[in-house]
Backbone of each chain as ProteinMPNN parsed JSONL, in Angstrom:
{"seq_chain_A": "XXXXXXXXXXXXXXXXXXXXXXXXXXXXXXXXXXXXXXXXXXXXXXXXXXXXXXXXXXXXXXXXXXXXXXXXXXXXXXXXXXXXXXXXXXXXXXXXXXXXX", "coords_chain_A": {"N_chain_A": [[-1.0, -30.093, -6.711], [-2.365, -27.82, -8.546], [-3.207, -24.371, -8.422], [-5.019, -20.939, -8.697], [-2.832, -19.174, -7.668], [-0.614, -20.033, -8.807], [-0.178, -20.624, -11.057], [2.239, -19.353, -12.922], [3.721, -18.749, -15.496], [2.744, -20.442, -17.797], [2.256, -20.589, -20.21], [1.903, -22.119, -22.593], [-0.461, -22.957, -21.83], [-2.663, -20.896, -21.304], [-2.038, -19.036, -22.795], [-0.607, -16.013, -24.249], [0.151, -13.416, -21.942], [-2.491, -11.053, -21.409], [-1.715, -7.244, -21.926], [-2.636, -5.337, -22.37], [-4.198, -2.325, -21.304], [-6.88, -0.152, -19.381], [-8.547, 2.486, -18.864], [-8.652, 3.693, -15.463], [-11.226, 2.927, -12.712], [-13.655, 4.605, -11.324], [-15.041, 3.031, -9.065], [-13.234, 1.145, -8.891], [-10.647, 2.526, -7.674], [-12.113, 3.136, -5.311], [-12.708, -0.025, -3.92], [-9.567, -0.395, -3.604], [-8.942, 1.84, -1.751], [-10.611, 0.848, 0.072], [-9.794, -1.713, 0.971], [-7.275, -0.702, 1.952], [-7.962, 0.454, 3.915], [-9.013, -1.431, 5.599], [-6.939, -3.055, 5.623], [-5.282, -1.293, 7.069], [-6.375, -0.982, 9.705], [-6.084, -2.881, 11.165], [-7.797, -5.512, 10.511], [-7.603, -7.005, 8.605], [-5.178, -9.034, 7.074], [-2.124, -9.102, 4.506], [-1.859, -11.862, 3.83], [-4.066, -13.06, 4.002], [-5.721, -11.491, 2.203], [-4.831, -12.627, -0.067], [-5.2, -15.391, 0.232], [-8.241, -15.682, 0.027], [-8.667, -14.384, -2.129], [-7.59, -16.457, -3.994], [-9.807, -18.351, -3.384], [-12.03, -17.986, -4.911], [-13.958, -19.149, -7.064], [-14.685, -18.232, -9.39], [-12.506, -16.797, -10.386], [-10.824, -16.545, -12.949], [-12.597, -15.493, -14.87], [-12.671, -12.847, -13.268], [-11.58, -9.354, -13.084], [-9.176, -7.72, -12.209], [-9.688, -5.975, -10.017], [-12.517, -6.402, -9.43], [-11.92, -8.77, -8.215], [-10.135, -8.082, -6.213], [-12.587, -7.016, -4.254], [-14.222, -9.045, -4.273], [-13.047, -10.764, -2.693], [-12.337, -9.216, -0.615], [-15.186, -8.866, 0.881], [-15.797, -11.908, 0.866], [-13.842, -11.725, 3.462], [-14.576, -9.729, 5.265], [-17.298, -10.974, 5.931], [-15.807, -13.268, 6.926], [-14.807, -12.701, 9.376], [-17.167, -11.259, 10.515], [-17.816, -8.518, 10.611], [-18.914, -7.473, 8.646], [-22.671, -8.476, 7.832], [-23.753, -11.001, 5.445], [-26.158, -10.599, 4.565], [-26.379, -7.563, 5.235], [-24.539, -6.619, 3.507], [-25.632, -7.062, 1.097], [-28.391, -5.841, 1.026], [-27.26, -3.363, 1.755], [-26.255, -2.876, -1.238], [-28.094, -3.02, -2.655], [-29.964, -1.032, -2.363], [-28.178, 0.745, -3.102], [-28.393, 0.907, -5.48], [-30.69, 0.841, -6.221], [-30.756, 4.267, -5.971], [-28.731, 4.725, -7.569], [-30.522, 4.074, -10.084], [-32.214, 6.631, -9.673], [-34.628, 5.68, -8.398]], "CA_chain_A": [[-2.296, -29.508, -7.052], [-2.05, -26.557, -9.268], [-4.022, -23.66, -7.913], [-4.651, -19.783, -9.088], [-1.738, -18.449, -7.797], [1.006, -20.973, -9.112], [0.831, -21.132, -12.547], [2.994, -18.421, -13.511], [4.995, -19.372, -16.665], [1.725, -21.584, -18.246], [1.684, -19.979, -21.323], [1.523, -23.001, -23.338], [-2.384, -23.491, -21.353], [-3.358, -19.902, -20.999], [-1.466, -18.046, -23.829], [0.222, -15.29, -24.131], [-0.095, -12.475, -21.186], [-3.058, -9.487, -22.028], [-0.967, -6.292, -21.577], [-3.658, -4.299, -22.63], [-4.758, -1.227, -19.998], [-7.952, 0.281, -19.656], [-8.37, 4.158, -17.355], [-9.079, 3.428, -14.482], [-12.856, 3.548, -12.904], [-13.781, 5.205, -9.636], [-15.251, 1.785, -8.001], [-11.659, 0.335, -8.497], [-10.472, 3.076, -6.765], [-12.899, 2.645, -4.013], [-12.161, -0.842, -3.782], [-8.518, -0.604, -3.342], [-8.999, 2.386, -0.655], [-11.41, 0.005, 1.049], [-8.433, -2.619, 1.511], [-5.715, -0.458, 2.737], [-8.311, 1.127, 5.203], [-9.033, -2.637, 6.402], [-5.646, -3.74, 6.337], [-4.331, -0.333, 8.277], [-7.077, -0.863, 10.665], [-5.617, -4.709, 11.308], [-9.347, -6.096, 9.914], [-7.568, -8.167, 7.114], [-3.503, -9.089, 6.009], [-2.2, -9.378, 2.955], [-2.051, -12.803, 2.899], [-5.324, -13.608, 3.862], [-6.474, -11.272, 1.183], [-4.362, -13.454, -1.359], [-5.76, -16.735, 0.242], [-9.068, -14.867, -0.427], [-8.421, -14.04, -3.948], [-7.603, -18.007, -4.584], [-10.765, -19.098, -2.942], [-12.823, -17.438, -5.869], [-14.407, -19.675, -7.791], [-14.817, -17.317, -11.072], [-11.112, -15.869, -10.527], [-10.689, -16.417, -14.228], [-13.767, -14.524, -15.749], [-13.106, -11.936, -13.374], [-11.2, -8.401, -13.174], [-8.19, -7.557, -10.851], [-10.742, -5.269, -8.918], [-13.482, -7.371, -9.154], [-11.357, -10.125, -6.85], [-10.305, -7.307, -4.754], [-14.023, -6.375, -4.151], [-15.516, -9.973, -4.126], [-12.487, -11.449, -1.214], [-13.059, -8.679, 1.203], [-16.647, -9.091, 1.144], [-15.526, -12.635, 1.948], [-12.999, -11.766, 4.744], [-15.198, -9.17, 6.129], [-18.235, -11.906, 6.825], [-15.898, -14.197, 7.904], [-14.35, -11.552, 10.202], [-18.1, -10.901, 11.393], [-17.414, -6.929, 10.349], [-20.191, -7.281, 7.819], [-23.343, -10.094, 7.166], [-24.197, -10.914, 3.414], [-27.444, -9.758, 4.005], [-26.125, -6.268, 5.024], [-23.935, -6.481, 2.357], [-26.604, -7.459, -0.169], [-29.143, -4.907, 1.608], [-26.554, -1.977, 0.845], [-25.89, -3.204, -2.385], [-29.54, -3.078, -3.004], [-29.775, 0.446, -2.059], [-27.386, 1.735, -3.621], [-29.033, 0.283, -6.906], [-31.839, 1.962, -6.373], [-30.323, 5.406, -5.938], [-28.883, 4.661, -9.21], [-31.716, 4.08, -11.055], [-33.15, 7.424, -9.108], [-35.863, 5.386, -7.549]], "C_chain_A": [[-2.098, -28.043, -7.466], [-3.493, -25.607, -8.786], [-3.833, -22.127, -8.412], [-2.984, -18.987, -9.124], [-0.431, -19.071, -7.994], [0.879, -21.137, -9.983], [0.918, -20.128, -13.321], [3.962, -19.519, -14.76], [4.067, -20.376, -17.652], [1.444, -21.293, -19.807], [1.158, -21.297, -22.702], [-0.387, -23.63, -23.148], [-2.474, -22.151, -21.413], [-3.003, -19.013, -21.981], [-1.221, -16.969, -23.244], [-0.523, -14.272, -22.929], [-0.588, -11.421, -21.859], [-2.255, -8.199, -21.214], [-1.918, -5.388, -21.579], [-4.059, -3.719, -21.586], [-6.308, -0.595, -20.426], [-8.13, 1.88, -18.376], [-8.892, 3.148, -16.406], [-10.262, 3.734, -13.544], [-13.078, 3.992, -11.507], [-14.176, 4.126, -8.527], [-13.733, 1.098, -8.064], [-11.152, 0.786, -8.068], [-10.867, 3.211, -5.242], [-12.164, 1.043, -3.395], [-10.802, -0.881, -3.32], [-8.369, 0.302, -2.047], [-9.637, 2.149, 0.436], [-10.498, -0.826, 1.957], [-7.432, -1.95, 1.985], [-6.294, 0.226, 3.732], [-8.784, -0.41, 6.272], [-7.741, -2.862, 6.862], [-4.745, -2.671, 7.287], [-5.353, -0.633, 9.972], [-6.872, -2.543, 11.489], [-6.825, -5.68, 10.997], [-8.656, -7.317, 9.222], [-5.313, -8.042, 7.484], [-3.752, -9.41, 4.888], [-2.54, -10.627, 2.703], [-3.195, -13.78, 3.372], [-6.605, -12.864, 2.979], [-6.16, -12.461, -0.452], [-5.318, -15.108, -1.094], [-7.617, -16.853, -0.065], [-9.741, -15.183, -1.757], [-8.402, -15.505, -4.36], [-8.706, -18.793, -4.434], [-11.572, -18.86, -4.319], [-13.225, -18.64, -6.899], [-14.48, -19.329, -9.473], [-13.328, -16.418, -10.779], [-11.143, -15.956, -11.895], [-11.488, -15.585, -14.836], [-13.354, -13.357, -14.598], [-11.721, -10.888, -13.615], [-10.366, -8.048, -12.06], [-8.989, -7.045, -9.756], [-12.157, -6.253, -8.219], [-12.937, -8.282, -8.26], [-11.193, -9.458, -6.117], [-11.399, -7.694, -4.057], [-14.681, -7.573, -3.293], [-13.984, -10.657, -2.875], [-11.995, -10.693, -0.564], [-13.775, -8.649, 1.397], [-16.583, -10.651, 2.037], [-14.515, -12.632, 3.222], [-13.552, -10.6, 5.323], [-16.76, -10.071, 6.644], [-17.6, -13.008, 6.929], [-15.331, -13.557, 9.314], [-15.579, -11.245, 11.211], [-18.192, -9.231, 11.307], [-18.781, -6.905, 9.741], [-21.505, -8.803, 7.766], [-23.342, -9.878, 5.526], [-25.31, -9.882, 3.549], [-27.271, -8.081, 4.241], [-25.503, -5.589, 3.748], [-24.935, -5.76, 0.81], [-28.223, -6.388, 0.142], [-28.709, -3.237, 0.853], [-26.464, -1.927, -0.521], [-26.938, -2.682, -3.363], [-30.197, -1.62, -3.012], [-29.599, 1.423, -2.93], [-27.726, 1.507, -5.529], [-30.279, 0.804, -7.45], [-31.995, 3.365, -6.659], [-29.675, 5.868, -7.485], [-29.51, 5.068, -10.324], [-32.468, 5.427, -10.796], [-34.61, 6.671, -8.963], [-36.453, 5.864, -6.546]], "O_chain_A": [[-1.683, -27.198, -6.673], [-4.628, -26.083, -8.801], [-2.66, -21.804, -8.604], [-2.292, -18.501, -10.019], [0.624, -18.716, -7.468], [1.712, -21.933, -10.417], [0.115, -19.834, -14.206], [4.566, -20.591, -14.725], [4.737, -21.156, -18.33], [0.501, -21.763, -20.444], [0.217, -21.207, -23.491], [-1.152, -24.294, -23.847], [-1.808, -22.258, -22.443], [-3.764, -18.048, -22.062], [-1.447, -16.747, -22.054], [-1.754, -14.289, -22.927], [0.083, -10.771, -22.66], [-2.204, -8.201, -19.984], [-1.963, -4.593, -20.639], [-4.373, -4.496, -20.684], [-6.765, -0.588, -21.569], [-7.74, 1.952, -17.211], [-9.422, 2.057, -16.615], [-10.445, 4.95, -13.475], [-12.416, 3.461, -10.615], [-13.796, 4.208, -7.359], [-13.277, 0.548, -7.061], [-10.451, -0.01, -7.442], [-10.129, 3.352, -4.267], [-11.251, 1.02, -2.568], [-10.777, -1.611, -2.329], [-7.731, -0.234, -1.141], [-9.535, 2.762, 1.499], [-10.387, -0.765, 3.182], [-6.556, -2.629, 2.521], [-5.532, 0.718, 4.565], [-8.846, -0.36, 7.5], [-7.368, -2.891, 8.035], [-3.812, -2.995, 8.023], [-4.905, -0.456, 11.105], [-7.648, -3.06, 12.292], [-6.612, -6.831, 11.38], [-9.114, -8.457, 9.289], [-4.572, -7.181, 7.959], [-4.757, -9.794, 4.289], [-3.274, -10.906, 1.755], [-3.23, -14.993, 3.169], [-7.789, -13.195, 2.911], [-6.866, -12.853, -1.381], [-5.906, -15.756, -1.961], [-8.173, -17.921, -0.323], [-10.699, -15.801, -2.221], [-9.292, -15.808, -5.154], [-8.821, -19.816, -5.109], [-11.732, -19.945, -4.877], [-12.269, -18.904, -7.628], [-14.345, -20.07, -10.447], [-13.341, -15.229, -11.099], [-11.809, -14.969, -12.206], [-10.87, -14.749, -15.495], [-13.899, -12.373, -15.098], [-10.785, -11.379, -14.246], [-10.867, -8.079, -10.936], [-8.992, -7.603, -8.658], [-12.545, -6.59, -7.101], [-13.723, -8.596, -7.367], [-11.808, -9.654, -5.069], [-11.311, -8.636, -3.268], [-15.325, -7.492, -2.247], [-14.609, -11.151, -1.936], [-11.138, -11.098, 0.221], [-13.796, -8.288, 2.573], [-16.98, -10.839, 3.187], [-14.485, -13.637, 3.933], [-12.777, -10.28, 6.225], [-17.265, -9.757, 7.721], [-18.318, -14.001, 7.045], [-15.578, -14.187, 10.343], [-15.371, -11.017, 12.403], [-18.828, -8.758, 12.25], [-19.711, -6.343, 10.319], [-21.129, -9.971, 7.674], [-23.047, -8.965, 4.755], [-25.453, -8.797, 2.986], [-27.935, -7.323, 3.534], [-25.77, -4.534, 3.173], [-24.958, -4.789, 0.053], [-29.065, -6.373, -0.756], [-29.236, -2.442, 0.075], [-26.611, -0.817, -1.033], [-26.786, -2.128, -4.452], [-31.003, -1.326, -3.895], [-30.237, 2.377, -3.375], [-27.178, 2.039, -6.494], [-30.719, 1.076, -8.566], [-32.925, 3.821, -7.324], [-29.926, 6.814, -8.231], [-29.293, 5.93, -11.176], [-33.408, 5.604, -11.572], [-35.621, 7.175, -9.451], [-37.478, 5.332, -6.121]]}, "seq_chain_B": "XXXXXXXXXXXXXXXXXXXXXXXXXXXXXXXXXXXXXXXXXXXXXXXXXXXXXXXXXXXXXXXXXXXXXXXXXXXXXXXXXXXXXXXXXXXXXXXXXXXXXXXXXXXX", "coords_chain_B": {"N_chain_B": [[21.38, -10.132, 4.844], [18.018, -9.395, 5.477], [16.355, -9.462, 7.46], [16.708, -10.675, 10.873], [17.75, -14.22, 11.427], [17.767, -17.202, 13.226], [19.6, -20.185, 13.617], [19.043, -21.079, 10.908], [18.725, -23.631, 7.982], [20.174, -23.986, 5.882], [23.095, -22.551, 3.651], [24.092, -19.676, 1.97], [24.996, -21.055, -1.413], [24.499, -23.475, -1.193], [23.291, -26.355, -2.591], [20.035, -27.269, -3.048], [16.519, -28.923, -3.228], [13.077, -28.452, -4.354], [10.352, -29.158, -1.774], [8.25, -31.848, -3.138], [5.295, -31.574, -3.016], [2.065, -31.624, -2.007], [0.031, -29.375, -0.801], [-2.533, -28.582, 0.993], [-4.488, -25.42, 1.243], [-3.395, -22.027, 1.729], [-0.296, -21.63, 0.304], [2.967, -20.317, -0.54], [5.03, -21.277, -1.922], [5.449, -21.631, -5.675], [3.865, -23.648, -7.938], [5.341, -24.794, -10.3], [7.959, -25.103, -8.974], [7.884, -27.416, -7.242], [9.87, -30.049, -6.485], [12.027, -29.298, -8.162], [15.726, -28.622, -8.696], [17.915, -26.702, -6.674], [19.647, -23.432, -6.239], [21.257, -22.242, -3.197], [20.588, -18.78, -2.516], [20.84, -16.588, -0.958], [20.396, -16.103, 1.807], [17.272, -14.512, 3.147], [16.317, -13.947, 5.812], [14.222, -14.261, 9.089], [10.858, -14.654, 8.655], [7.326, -14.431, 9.446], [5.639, -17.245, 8.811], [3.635, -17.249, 6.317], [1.87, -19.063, 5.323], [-0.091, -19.724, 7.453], [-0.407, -16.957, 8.618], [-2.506, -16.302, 6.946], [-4.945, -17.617, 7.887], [-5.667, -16.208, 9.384], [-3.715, -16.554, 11.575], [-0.843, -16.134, 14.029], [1.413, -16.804, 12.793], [3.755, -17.434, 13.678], [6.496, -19.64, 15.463], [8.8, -17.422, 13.703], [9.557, -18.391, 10.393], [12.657, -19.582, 8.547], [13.853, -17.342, 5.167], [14.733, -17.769, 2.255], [16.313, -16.452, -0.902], [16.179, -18.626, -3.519], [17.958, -19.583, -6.074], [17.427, -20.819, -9.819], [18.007, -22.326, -12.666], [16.227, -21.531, -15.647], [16.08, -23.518, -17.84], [15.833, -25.942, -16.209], [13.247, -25.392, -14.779], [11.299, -25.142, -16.967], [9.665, -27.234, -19.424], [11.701, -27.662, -22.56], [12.714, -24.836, -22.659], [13.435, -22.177, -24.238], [15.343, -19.614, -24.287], [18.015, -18.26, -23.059], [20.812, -20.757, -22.182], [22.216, -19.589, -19.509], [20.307, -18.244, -18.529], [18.416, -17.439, -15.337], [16.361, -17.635, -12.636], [15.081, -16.023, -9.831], [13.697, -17.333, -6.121], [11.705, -16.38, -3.698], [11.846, -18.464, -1.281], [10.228, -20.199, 1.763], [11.731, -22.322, 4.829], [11.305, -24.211, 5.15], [10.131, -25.652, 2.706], [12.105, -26.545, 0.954], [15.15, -29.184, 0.686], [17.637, -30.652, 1.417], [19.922, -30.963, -1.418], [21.921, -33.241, -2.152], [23.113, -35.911, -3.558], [23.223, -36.579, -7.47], [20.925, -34.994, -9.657], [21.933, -32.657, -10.217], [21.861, -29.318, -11.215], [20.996, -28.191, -14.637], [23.921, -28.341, -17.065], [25.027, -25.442, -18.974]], "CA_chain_B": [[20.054, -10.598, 5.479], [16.505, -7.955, 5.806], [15.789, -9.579, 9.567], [17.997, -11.741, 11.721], [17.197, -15.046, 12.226], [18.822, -18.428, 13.849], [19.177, -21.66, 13.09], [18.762, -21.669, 9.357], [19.448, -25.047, 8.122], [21.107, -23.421, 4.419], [23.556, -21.515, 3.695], [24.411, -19.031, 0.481], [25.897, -21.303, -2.391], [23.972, -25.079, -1.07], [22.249, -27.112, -3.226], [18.228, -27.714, -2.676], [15.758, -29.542, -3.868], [12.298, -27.831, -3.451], [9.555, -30.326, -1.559], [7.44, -32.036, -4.25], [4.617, -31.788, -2.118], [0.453, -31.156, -1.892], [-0.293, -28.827, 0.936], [-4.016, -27.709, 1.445], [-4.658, -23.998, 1.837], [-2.591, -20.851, 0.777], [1.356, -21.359, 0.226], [3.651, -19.207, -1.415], [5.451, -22.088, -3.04], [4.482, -22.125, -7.263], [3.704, -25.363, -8.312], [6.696, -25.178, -11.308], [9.081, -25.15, -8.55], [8.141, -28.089, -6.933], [10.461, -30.846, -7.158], [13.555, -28.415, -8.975], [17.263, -28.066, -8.22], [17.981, -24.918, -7.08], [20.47, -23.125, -5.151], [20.476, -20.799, -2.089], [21.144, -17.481, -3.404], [21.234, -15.171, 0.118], [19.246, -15.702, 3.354], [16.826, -13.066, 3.878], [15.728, -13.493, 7.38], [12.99, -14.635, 9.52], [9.419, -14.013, 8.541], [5.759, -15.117, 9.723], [4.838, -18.3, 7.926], [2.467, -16.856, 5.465], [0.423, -20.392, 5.178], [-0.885, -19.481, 9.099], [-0.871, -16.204, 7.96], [-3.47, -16.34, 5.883], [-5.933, -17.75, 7.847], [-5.777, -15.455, 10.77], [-2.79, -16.739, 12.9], [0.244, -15.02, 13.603], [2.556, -17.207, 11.191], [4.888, -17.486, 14.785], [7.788, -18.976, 14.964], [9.095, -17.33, 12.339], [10.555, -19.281, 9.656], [13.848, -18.563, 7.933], [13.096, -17.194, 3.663], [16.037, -17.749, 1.274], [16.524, -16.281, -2.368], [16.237, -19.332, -4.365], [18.219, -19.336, -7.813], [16.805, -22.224, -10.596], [17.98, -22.779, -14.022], [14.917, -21.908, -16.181], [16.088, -24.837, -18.546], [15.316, -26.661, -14.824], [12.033, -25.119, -14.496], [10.276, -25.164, -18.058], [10.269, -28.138, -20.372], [11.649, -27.315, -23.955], [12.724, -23.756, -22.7], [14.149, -21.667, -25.423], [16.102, -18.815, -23.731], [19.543, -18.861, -22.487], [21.017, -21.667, -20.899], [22.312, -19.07, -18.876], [18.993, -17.462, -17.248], [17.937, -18.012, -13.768], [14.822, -17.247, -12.092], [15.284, -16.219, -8.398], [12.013, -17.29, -5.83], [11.974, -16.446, -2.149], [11.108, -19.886, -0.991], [10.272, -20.676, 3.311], [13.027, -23.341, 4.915], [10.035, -26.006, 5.405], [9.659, -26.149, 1.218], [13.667, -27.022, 0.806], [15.31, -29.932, 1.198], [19.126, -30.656, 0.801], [19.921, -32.219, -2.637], [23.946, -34.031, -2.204], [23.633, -37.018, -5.028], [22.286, -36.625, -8.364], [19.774, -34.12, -9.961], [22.528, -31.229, -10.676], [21.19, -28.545, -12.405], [21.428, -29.12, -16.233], [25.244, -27.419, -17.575], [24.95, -24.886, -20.049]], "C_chain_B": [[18.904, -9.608, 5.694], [16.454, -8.253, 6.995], [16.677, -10.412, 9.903], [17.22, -12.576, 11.859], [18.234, -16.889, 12.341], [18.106, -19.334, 13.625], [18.835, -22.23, 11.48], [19.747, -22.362, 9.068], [20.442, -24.577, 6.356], [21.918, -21.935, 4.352], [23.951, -20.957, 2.17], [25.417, -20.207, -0.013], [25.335, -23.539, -2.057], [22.924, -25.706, -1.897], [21.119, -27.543, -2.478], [17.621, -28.288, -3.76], [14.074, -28.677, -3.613], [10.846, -28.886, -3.239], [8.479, -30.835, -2.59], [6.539, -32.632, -2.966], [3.39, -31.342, -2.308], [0.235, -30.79, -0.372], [-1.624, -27.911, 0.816], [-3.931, -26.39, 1.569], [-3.524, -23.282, 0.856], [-1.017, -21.137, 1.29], [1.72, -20.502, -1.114], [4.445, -19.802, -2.211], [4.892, -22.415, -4.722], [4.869, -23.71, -7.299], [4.936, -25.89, -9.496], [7.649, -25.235, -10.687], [9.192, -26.436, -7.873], [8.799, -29.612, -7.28], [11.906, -30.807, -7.725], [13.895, -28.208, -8.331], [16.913, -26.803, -8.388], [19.375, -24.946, -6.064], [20.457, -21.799, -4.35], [21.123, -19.565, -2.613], [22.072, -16.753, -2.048], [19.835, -16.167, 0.927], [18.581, -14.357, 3.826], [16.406, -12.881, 4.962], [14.861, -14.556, 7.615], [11.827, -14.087, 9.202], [8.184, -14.917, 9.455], [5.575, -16.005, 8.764], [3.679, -17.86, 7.304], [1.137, -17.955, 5.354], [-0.475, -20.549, 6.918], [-1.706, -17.991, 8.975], [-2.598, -15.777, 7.5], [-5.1, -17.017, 6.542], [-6.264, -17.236, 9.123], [-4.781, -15.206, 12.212], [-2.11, -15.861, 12.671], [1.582, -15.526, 13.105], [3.954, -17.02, 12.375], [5.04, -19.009, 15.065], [7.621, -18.646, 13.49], [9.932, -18.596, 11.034], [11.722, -18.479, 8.721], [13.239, -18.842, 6.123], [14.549, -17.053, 3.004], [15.588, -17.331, -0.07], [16.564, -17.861, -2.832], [16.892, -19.316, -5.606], [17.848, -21.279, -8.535], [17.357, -21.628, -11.842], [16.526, -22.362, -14.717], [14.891, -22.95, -17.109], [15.206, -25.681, -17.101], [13.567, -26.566, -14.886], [10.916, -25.588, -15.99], [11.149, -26.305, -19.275], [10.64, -27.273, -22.266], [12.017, -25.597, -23.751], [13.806, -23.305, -23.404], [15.013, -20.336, -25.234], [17.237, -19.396, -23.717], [19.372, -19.545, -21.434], [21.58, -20.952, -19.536], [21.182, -18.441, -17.373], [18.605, -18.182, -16.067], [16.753, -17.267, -13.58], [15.108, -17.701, -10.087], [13.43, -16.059, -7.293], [12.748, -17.182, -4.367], [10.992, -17.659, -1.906], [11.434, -20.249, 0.828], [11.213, -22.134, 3.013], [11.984, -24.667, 4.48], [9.779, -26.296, 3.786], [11.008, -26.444, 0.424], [13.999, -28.424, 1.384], [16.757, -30.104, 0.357], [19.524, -31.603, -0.682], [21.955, -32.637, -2.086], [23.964, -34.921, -3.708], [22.781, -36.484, -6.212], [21.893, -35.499, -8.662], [20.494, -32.676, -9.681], [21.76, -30.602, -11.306], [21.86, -28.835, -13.659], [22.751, -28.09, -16.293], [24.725, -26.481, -18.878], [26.098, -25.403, -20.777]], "O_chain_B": [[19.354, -8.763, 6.467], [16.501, -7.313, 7.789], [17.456, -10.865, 9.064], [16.092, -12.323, 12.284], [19.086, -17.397, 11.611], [16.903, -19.546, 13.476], [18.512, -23.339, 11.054], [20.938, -22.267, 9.368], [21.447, -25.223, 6.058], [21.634, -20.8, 4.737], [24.102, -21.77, 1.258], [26.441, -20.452, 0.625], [25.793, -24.526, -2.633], [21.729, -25.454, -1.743], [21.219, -28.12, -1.395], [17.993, -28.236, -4.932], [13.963, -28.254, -2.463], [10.282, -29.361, -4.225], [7.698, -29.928, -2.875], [6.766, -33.585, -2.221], [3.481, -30.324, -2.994], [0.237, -31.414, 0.689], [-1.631, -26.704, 0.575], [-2.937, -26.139, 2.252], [-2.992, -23.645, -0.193], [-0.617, -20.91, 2.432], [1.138, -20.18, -2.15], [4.766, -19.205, -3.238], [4.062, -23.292, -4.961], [5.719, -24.501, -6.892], [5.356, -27.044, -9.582], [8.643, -25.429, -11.387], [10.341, -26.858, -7.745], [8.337, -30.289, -8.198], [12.723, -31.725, -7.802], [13.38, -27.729, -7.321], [16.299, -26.092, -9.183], [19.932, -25.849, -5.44], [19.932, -20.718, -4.617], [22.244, -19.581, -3.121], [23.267, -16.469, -1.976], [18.765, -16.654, 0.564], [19.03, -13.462, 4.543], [16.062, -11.747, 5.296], [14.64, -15.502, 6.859], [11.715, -12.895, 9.486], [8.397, -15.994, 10.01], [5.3, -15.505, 7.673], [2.624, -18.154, 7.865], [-0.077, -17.756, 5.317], [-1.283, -21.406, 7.274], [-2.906, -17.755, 9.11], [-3.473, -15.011, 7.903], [-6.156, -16.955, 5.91], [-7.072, -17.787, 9.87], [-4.809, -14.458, 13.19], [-2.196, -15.002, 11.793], [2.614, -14.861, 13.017], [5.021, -16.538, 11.994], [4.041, -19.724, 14.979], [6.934, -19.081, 12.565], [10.798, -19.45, 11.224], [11.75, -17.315, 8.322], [12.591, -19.802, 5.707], [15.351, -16.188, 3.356], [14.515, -17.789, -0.464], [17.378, -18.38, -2.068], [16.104, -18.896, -6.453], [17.961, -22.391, -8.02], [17.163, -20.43, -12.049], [15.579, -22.979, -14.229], [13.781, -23.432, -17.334], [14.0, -25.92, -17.161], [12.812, -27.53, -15.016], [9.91, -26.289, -15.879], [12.283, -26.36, -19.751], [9.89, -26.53, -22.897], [11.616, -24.919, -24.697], [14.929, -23.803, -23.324], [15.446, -19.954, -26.321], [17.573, -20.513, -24.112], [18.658, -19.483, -20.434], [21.464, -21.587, -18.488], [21.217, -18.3, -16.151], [18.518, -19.404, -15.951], [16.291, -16.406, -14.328], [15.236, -18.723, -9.413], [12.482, -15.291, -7.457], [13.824, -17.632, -3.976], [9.807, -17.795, -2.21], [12.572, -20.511, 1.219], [11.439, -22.78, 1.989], [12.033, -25.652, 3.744], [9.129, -27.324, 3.598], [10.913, -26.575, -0.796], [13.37, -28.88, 2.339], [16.997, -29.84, -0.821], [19.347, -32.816, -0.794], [22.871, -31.886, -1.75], [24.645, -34.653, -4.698], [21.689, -35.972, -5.962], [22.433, -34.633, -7.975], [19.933, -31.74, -9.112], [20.916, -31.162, -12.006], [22.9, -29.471, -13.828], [22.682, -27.062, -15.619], [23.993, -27.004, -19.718], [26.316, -25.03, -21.93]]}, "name": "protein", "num_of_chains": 2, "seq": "XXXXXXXXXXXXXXXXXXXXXXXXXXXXXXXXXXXXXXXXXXXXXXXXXXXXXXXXXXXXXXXXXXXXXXXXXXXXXXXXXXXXXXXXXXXXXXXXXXXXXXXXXXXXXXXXXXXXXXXXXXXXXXXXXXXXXXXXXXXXXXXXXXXXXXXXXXXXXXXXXXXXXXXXXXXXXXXXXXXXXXXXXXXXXXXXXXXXXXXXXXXXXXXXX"}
């Protein structure tokens, strides 16, 4: 059963590897300083961020960060650290503040 | 060796086979390896079973992690490189299995 993280070498199904870079954005920064303050704090391992990352349903459409982002959200409510709805509360918030609402 | 560990059933320079197998959940085995000759490169030690790992345990006992070397002729059909190239995978003992008859790697 072929799964995200095993088909290295597929190029004949997925074509050629995008090399292409883009700067780098201050939430992907966040994001990644989120995960090494979980995983120093023993919250998460690596390789239940990777088993994580494979769960994803939209791994393909999304963005290296973006999987960060979206499987510690899931390994912090299954952890019990966070609920959705806090999650989705803050989220909500901070959307507002945005917009200056 | 990176960590010490006893009882590993391979040693540098033994032919393997690697388990053509379906295992639920997160392994570190790619799916192009399963099935392919390989041979043990180096023993790197004992580690935590990453597939326990992963879902909270503590991946104890350790299991022993070998360098893997493969043929990429072996690995990819129709591959157009040198017959020479290898492709080395750290592969856990439990996803090995001794090859003796048959199913050499291809000769350059």
């Amino acid at each position: 059963m072929e799964k995200v993280h095993d088909m290295g070498g597929r190029r004949e199904k997925f074509g050629p590897i995008d090399r292409s870079d883009h700067q780098v954005e201050d939430w992907e920064r966040l994001a990644d300083a989120v995960n090494i303050v979980l995983n120093a704090k023993g919250h998460k391992t690596t390789d239940e961020m990777r088993r994580a990352i494979e769960s994803l349903d939209e791994y393909r459409e999304m963005g290296y960060y973006e999987r960060w982002a979206a499987a510690a959200e899931l390994l912090v409510v299954e952890k019990g650290l966070l609920t959705r709805e806090e999650i989705d509360e803050r989220a909500a918030e901070l959307e507002r503040r945005w917009r200056g609402a | 060796m990176i960590r010490p560990v006893a009882g590993a059933r391979f040693a540098p320079g033994d032919a393997v086979r690697v388990r053509d197998m379906d295992k639920e959940g997160h392994v570190r085995t790619p799916d192009y390896t399963k099935g392919k000759p390989g041979r043990i490169a180096e023993i790197l030690g004992g580690f935590p079973n990453p597939e326990r790992l992963a879902y909270g345990g503590d991946g104890l006992p350790e299991r022993p992690l070998y360098k893997v070397g493969f043929r990429q002729a072996d690995l990819w059909h129709g591959y157009g490189g040198s017959p020479a190239d290898v492709l080395f995978i750290d592969l856990y003992e439990h996803w090995l299995e001794p090859r003796e008859h048959g199913g050499e790697e291809k000769r350059t």
